[in-house]
Structure formats: C-alpha cells, structure tokens
ZADO-1210 file (C-alpha; in nm, 4 decimals, padded with zeros to 6 digits):
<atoms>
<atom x="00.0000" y="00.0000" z="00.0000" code="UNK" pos="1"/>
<atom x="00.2876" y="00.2884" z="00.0836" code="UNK" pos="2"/>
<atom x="00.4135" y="00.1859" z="-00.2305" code="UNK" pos="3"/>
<atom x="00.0777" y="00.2300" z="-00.4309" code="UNK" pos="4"/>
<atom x="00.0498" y="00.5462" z="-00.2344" code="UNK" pos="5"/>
<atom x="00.4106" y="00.6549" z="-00.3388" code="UNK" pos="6"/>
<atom x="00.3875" y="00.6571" z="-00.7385" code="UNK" pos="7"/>
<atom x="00.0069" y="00.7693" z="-00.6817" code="UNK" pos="8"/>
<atom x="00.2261" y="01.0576" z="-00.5451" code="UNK" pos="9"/>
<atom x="00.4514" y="01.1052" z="-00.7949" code="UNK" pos="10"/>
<atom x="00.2233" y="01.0765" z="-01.0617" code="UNK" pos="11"/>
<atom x="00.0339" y="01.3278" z="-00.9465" code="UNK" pos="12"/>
<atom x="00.3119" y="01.5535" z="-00.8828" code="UNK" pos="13"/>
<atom x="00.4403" y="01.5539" z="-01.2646" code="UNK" pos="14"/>
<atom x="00.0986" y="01.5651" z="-01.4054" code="UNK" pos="15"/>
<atom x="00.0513" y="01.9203" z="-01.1657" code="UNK" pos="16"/>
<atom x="00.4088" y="02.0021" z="-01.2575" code="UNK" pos="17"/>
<atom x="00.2893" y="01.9240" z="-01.6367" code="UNK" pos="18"/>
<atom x="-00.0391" y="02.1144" z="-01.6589" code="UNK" pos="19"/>
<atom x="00.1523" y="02.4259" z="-01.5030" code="UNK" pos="20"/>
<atom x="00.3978" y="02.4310" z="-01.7737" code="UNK" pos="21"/>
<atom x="00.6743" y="02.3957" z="-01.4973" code="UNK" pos="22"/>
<atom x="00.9796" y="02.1831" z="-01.5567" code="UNK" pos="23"/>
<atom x="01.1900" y="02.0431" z="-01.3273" code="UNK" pos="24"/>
<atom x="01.4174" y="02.3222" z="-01.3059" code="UNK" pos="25"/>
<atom x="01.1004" y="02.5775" z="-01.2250" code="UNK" pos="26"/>
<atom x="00.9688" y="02.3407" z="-00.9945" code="UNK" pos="27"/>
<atom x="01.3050" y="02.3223" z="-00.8178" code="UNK" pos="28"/>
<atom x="01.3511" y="02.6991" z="-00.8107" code="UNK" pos="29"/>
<atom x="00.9971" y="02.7566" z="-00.6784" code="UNK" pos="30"/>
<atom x="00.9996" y="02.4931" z="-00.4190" code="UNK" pos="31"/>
<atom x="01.3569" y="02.4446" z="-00.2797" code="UNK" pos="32"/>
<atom x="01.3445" y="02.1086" z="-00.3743" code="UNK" pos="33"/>
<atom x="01.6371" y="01.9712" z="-00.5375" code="UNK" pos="34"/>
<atom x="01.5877" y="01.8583" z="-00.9667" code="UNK" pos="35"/>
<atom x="01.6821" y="01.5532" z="-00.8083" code="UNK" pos="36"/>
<atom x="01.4865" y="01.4602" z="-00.5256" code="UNK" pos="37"/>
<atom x="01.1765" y="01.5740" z="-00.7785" code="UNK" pos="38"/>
<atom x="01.2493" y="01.3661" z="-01.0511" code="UNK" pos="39"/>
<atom x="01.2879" y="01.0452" z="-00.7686" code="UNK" pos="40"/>
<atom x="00.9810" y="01.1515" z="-00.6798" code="UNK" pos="41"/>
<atom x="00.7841" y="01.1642" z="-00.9825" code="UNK" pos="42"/>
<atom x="00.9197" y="00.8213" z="-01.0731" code="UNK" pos="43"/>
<atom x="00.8074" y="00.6683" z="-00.7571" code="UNK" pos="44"/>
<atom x="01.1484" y="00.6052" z="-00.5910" code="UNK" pos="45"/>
<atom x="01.1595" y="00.8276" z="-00.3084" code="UNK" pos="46"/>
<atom x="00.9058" y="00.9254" z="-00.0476" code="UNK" pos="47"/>
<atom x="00.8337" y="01.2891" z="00.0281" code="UNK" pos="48"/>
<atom x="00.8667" y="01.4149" z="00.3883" code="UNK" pos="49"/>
<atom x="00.5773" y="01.6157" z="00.5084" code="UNK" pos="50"/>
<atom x="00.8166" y="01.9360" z="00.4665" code="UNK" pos="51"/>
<atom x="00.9184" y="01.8408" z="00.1537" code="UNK" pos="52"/>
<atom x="00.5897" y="01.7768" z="-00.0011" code="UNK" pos="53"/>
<atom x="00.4797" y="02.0781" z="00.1770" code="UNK" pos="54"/>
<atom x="00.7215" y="02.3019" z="-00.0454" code="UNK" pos="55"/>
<atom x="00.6549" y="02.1329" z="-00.3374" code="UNK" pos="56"/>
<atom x="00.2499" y="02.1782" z="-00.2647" code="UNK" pos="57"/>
<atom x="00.2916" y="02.5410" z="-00.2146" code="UNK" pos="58"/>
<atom x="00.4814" y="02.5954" z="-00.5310" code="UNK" pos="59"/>
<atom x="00.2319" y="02.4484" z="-00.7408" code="UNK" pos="60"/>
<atom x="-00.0774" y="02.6526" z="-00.5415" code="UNK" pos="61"/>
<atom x="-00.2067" y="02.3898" z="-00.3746" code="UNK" pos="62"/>
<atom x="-00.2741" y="02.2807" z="00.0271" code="UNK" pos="63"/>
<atom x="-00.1722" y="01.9361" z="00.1458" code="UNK" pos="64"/>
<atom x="-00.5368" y="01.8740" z="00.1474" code="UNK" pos="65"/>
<atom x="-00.5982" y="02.0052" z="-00.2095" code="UNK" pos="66"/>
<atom x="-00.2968" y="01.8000" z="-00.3578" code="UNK" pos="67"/>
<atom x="-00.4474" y="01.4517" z="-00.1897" code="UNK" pos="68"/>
<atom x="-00.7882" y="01.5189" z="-00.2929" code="UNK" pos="69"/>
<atom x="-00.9067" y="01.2438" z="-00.5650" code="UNK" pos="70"/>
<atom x="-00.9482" y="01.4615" z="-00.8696" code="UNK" pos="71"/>
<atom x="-01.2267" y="01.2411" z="-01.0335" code="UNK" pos="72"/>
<atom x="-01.4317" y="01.1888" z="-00.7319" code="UNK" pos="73"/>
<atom x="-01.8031" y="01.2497" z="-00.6856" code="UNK" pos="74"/>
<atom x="-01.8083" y="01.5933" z="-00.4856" code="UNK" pos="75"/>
<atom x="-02.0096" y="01.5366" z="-00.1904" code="UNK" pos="76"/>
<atom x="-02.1040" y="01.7644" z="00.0974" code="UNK" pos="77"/>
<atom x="-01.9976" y="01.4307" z="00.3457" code="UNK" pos="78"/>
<atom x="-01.6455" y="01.2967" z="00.3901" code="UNK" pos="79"/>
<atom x="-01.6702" y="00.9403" z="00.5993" code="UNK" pos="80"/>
<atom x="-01.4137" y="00.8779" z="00.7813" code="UNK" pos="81"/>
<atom x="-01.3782" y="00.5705" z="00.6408" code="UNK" pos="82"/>
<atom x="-01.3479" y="00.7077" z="00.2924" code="UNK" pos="83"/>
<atom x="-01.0827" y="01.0414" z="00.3940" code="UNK" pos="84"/>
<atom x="-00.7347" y="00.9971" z="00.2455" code="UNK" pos="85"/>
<atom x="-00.4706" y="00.8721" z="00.5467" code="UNK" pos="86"/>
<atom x="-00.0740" y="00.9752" z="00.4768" code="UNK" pos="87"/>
<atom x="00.2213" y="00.8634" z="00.7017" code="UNK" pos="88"/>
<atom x="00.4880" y="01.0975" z="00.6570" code="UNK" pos="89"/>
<atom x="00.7982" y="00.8296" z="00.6022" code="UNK" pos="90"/>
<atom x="01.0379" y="01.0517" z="00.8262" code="UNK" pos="91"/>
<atom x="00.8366" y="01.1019" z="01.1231" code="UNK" pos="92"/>
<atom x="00.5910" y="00.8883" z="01.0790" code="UNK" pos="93"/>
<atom x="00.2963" y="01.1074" z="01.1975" code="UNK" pos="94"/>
<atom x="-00.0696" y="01.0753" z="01.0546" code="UNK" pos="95"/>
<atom x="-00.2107" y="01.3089" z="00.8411" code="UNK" pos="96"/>
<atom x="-00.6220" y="01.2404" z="00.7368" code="UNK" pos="97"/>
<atom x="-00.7646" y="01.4787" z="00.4946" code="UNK" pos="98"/>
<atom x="-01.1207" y="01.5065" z="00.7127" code="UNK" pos="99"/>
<atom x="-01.2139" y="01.7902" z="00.4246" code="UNK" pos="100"/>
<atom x="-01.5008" y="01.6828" z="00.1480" code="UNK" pos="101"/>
<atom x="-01.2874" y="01.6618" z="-00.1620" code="UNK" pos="102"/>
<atom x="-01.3601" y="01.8624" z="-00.4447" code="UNK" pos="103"/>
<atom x="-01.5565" y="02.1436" z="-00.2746" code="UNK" pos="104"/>
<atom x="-01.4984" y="02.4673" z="-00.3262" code="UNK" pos="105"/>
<atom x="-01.3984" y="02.5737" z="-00.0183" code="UNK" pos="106"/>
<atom x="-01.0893" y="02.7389" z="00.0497" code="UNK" pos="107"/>
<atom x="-01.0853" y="02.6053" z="00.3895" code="UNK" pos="108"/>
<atom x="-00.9403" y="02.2898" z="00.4259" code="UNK" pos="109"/>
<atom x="-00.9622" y="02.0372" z="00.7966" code="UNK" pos="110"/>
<atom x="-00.7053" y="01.7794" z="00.8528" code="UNK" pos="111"/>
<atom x="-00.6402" y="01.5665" z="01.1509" code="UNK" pos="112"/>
<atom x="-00.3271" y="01.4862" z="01.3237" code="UNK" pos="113"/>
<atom x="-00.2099" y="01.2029" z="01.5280" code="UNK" pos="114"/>
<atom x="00.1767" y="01.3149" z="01.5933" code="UNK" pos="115"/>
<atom x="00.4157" y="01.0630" z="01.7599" code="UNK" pos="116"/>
<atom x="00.5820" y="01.1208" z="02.1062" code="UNK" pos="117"/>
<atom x="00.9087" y="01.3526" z="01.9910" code="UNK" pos="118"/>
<atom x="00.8053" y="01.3849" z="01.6640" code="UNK" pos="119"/>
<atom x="00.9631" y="01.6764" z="01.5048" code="UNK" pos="120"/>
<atom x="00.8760" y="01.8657" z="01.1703" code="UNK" pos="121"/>
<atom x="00.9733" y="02.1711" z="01.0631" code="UNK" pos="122"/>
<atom x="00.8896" y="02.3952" z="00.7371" code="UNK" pos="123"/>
<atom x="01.1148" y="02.6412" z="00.6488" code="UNK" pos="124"/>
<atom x="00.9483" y="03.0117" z="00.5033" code="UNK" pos="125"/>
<atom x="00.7966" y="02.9352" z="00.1550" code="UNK" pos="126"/>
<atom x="00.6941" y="03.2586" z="-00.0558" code="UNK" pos="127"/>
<atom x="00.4237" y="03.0625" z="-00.2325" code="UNK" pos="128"/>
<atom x="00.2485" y="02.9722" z="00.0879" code="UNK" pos="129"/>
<atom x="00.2053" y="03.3472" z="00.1345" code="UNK" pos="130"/>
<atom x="-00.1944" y="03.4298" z="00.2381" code="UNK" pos="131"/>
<atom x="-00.2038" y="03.1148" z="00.3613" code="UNK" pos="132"/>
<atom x="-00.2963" y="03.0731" z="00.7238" code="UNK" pos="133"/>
<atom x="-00.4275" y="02.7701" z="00.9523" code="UNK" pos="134"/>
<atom x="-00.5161" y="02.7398" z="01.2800" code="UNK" pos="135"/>
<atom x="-00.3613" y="02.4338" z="01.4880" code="UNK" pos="136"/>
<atom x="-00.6239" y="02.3284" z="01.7883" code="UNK" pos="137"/>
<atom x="-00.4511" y="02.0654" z="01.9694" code="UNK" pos="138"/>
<atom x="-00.7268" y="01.7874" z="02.1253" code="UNK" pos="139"/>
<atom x="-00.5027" y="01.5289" z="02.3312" code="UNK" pos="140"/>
<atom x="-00.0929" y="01.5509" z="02.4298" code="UNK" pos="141"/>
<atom x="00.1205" y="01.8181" z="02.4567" code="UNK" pos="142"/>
<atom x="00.2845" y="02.0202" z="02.1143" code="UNK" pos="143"/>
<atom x="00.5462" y="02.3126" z="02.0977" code="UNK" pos="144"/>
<atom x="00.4963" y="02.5191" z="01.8127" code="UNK" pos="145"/>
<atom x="00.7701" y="02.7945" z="01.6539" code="UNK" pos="146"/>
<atom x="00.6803" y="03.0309" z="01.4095" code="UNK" pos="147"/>
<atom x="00.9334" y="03.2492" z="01.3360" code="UNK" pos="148"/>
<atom x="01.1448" y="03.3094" z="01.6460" code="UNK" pos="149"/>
<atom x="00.8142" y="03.2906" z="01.8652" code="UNK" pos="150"/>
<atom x="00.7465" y="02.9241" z="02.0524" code="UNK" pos="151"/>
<atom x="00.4034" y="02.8470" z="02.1943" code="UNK" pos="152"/>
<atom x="00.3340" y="02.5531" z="02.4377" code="UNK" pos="153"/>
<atom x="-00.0163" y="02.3996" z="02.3455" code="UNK" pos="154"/>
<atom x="-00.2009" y="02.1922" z="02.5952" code="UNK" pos="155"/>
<atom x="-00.5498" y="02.0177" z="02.5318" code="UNK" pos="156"/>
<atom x="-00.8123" y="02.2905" z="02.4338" code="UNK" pos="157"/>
<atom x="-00.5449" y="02.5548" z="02.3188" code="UNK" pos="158"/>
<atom x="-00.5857" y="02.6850" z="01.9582" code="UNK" pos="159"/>
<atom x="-00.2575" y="02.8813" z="01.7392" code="UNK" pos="160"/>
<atom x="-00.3206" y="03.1461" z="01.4396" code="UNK" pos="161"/>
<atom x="-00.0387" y="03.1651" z="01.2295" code="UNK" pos="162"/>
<atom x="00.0726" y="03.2375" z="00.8340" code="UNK" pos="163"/>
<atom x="00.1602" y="02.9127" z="00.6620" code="UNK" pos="164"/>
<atom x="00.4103" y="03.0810" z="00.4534" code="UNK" pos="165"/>
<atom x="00.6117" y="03.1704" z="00.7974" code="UNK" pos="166"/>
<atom x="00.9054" y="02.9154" z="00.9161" code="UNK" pos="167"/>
<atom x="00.7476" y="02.7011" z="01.1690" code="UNK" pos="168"/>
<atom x="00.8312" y="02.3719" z="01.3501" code="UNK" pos="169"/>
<atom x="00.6031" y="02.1433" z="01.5075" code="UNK" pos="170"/>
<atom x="00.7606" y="01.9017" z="01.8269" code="UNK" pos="171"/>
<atom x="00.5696" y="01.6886" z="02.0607" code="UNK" pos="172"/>
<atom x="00.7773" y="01.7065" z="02.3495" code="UNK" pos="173"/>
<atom x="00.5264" y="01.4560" z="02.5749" code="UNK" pos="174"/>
<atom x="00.5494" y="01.1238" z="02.6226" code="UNK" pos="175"/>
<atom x="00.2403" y="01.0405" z="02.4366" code="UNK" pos="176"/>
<atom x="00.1355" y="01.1001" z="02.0885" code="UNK" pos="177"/>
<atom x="-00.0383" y="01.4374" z="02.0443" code="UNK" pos="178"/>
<atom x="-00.3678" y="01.4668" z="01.8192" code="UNK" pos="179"/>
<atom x="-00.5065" y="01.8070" z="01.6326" code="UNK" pos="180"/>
<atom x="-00.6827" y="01.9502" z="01.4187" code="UNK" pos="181"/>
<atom x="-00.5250" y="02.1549" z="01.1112" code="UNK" pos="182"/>
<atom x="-00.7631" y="02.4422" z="00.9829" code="UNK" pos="183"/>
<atom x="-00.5889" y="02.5541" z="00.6694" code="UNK" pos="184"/>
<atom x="-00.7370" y="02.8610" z="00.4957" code="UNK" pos="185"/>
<atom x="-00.6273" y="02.9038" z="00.1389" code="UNK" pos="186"/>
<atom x="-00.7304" y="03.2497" z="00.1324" code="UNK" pos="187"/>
<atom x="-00.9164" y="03.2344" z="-00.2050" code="UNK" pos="188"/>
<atom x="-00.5626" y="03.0421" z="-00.4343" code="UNK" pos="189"/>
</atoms>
C-alpha cells in the first residue's frame, strides 16, 4: 500500500508540474526542492517528507489537502471517515487524514493529526504559501509550536493562528502522541 500510495504521489506531482507548464528546473527553483529529489519523486522512488511535499504543494498553489484530494471523485457535501485519504509521513511517521469533502470549493481545508511522542517537523518560510494561514487546535498531548522566532506551548483545548508561509516547527515534546486539528485557509488560491 505505501508503495501504491508513493507513485500515486509522484504521478500526481508531474501531471501538476505538467499542466503548469513547470519543468523540473522551475519546480526546483519555486519549491527548494532539489531537480533531483523531484524527478525520484515523480518516478516513484523516493518518499516525500511532510516538509518536503509541503514546499513542493505550495509551489504548485495547492494545500496538502488540495494536492491529496481524488481529482475524479463524486463531490459530496460528506467525507466518511472511512473514505478520507490517510498519509504517514515516512520521516516522522505522523498521521495526516484529509477530514475535508474533496472537491468542494472551499478554500478552507480540515485535517487531523495524530503526531508521535518527539516527533519533530519543521517547514522552512515558503513565498508561495504566502496568504495562507491555519489554525492548529490541539485535542489530546502536549505540542510546541515555533513560528518564526516565537514558541508556543499547546495543551489540550489551546488553539494557534499563524501564516503558513512563515518558518514554523512542530515538536511533541510529551510522552504520548499528540492529536489536532489543522484548519488551513487558502485564502481564495
């Protein structure tokens, strides 16, 4: 299945990369992705990391949510849970589930979380995340969260505003995996 998943991946990538009129080089430039690591991608032999992908979502204008959404999919209001779209991220190994109806059109996107015990991600600034914002509302565990040179503390209940297009790291410091909710606001892209 992660292999399924991974050229479903990098299929998708080139055919985005494609219909853009991008090649590797502009994706590279516009992402900070190495011509390499994208063309290992695209041919199924390497596994994005959520920060990675991340970049490489934001260059081609689209959310994490938007770029896992089935394209040919029946849009419906309801998204079972049994039918949302479940990634592992191969370096951390955290959970990502697109809860968000595919295909709507929304520019407000909700994804769920289930981040290991010292799990650390971090996502450098990205210029085409600009206008992008999201709201992190942390349900169970503990989470530190950095944006920019500012760190927050979340506990159970506690909700953080930020700019996607900002630097930020995620950590679970606890000893317990943490689990939140991602409100990601596209701001009309």
């Amino acid at each position: 299945m992660e292999q399924e998943l991974e050229i479903a991946i990098g299929v998708r990538i080139r055919k985005l990369r494609m219909e853009k009129g991008l090649t590797l080089d502009d994706l590279a430039n516009a992402s900070a992705v190495s011509r390499a690591m994208i063309s290992r991608i695209e041919r199924g032999e390497a596994s994005p990391t959520a920060s990675l992908l991340s970049r490489l979502c934001a260059a081609l204008g689209l959310s994490l949510s938007a770029f896992f959404a089935e394209e040919d999919r029946v849009v419906s209001p309801l998204s079972r849970r049994n039918d949302q779209l479940v990634w592992w991220d191969p370096e951390t190994r955290y959970v990502r589930r697109s809860v968000s109806p595919p295909g709507t059109a929304s520019v407000v996107d909700l994804v769920e979380v289930i981040f290991p015990a010292g799990a650390r991600v971090s996502f450098p600034p990205n210029a085409a995340s600009e206008g992008m914002t999201q709201h992190v509302w942390l349900f169970e565990g503990e989470l530190e969260m950095t944006v920019g040179e500012t760190s927050y503390r979340l506990e159970p209940g506690d909700c953080l505003f930020m700019g996607v297009g900002n630097g930020h790291s995620f950590h679970n410091p606890g000893d317990q995996p943490a689990r939140y909710c991602v409100v990601l606001d596209r701001g009309g892209r």
